[in-house]
C-alpha positions in Angstrom: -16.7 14.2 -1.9 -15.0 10.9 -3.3 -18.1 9.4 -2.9 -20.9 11.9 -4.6 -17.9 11.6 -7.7 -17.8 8.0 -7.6 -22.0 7.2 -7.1 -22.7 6.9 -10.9 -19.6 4.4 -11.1 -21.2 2.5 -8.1 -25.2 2.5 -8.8 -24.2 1.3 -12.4 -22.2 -1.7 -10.3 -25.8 -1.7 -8.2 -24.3 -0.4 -4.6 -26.6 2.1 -3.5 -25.6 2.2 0.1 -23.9 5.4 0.3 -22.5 4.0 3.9 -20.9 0.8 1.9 -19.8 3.4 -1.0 -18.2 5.1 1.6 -16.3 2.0 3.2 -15.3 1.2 -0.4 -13.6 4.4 -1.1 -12.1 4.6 2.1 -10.5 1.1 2.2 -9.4 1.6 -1.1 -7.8 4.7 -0.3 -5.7 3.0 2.2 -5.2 0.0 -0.2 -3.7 2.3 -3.5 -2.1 5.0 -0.5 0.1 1.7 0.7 0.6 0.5 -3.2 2.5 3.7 -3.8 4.6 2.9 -0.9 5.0 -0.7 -2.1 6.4 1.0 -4.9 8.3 3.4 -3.6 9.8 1.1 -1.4 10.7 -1.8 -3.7 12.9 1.1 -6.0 14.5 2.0 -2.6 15.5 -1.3 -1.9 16.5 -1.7 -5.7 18.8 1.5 -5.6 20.2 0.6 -2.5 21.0 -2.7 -3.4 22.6 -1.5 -7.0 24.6 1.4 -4.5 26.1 -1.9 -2.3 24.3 -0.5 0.9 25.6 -3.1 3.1 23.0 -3.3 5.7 20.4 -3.3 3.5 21.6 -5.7 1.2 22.8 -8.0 3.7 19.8 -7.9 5.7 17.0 -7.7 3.4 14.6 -9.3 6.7 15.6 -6.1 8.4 14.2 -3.4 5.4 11.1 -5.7 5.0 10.3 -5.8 8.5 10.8 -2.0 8.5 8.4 -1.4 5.6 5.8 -3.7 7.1 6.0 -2.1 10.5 4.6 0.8 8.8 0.8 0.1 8.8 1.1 -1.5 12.0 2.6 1.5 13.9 -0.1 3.9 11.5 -2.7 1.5 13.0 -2.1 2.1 16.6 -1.1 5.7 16.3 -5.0 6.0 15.3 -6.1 4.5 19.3 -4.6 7.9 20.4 -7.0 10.2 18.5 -9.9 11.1 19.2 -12.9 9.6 17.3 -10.1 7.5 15.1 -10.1 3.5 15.5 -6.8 1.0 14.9 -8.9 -1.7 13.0 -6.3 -4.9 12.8 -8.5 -5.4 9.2 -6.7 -2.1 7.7 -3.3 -3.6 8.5 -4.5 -6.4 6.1 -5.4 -4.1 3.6 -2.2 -1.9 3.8 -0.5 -4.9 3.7 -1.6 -6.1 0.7 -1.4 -2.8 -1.0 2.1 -2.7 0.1 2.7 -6.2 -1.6 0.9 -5.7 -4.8 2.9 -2.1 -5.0 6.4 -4.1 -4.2 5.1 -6.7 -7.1 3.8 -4.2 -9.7 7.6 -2.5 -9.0 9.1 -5.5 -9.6 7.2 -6.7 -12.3 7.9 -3.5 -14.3 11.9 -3.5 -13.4 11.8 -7.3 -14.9 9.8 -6.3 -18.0 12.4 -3.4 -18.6 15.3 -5.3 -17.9 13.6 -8.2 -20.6 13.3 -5.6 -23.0 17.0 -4.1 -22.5 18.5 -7.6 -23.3 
């Protein structure tokens, strides 16, 4: 469905392979999916930290490691269903969703906090 939406967008780039259309949409999907968790988990570490939540502000490896183990554990829960694939190349691409979420979080609390000043 993504795809039939998005095929102007793409023939007007020149990608006419609706199989590589379909690899784009779905890579990105898990690229902006972990973004939003990048996100969302850069403001928890940022309200937890402004709380004094001692274990996550003294071990800020600990949260990290948590958030990270994410794809990974998403990744292998997929060898378990049928038809589904844990591809070590989608942990890369979560990962860096997750990382450019976390940034564009931080980014945006710095601006504000500039701006506040």
């Amino acid at each position: 469905m993504v795809v039939s939406l998005m095929r102007p967008v793409f023939e007007a780039l020149g990608v006419t392979d609706v199989d590589l259309m379909s690899l784009i949409v779905r890579k990105g999907a898990h690229f902006s999916e972990y973004a939003v968790l990048g996100v969302l988990a850069r403001c928890l570490y940022g309200a937890l930290r402004s709380e004094r939540a001692s274990f996550m502000t003294n071990y800020p490896v600990t949260f990290v490691i948590m958030v990270v183990m994410v794809p990974v554990v998403d990744e292998c829960l997929q060898l378990f269903v049928p038809g589904r694939s844990g591809q070590p190349t989608d942990v890369l691409i979560d990962l860096a969703g997750l990382a450019t979420g976390a940034l564009l979080a931080w980014l945006v609390g710095r601006l504000r906090a500039r701006r506040g000043r």
